[in-house]
C-alpha positions in Angstrom: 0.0 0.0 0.0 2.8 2.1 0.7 4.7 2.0 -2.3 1.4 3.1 -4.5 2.0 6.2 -2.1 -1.4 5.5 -0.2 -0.7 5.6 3.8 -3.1 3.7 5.8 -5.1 5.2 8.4 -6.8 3.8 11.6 -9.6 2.4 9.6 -6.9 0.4 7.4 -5.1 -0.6 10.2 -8.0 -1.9 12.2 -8.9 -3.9 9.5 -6.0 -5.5 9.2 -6.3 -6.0 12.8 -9.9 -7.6 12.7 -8.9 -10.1 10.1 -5.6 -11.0 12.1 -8.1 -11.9 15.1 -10.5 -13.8 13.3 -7.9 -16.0 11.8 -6.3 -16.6 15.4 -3.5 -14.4 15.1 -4.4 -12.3 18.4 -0.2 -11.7 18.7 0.2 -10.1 15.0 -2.9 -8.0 15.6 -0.5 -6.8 18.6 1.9 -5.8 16.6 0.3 -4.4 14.0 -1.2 -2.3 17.0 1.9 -1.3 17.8 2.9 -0.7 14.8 -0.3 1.8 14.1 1.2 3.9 17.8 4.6 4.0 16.6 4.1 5.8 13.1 1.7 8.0 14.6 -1.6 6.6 13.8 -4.0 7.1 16.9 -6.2 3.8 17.5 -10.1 5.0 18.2 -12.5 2.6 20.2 -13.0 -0.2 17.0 -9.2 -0.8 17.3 -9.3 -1.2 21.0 -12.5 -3.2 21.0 -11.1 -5.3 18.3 -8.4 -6.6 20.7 -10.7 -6.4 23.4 -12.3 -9.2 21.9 -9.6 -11.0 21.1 -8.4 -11.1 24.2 -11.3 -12.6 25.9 -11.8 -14.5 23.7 -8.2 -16.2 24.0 -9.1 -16.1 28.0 -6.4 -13.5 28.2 -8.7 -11.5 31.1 -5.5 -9.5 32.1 -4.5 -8.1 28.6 -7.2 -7.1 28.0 -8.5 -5.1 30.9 -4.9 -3.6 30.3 -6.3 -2.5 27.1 -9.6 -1.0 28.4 -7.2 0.6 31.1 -5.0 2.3 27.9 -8.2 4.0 26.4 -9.0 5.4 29.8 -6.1 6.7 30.5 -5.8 8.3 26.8 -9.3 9.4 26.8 -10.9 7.1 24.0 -14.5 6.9 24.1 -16.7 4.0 25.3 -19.2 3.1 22.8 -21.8 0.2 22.5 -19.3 -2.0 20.6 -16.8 -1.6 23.5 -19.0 -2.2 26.6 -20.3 -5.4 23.9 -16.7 -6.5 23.8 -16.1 -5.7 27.8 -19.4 -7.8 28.7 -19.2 -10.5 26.3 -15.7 -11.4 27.1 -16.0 -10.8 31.0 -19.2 -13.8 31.1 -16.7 -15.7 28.4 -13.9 -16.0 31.3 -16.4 -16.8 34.0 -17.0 -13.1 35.6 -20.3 -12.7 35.1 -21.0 -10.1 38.2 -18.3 -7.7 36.9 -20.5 -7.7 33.4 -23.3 -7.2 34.9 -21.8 -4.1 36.5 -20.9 -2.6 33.8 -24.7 -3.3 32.5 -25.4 -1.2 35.5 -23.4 1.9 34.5 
């Protein structure tokens, strides 16, 4: 993409991202994460919820709270699709109390 002189922006990288998870690639989607920070592209909520997901999904509670914890402490919005990630993944490991507290919010 680069060499045709187009530069990918958050919704390219997220993409990317997406399809990584879905194929079971939750470290790649890391990196192209990282990747996305380091040449200065900002992730927005779909990027975060996207490895959010992920996450969970791979029973990796811990990384991914550490995510939710990032866009706090950046100031990225909470949306529907991220509080659907959050709550999704939280009855997925076996905490169902702390989704329904966030249902509560």
């Amino acid at each position: 993409m680069t060499m045709k002189g187009l530069v990918p922006d958050v919704v390219t990288y997220t993409c990317i991202m997406n399809g990584l998870c879905k194929s079971g690639k939750v470290e790649e989607a890391k990196s192209v994460f990282r990747e996305m920070e380091e040449v200065g592209v900002v992730p927005n909520h779909f990027s975060y919820a996207t490895l959010i997901d992920s996450l969970f999904k791979d029973g990796n509670a811990g990384e991914a709270f550490a995510f939710q914890g990032q866009m706090v402490v950046r100031g990225v919005g909470f949306d529907v699709v991220v509080y659907t990630a959050l709550m999704d993944g939280l009855f997925k490991v076996g905490m169902p109390n702390d989704a329904e507290n966030i249902w509560g919010m």
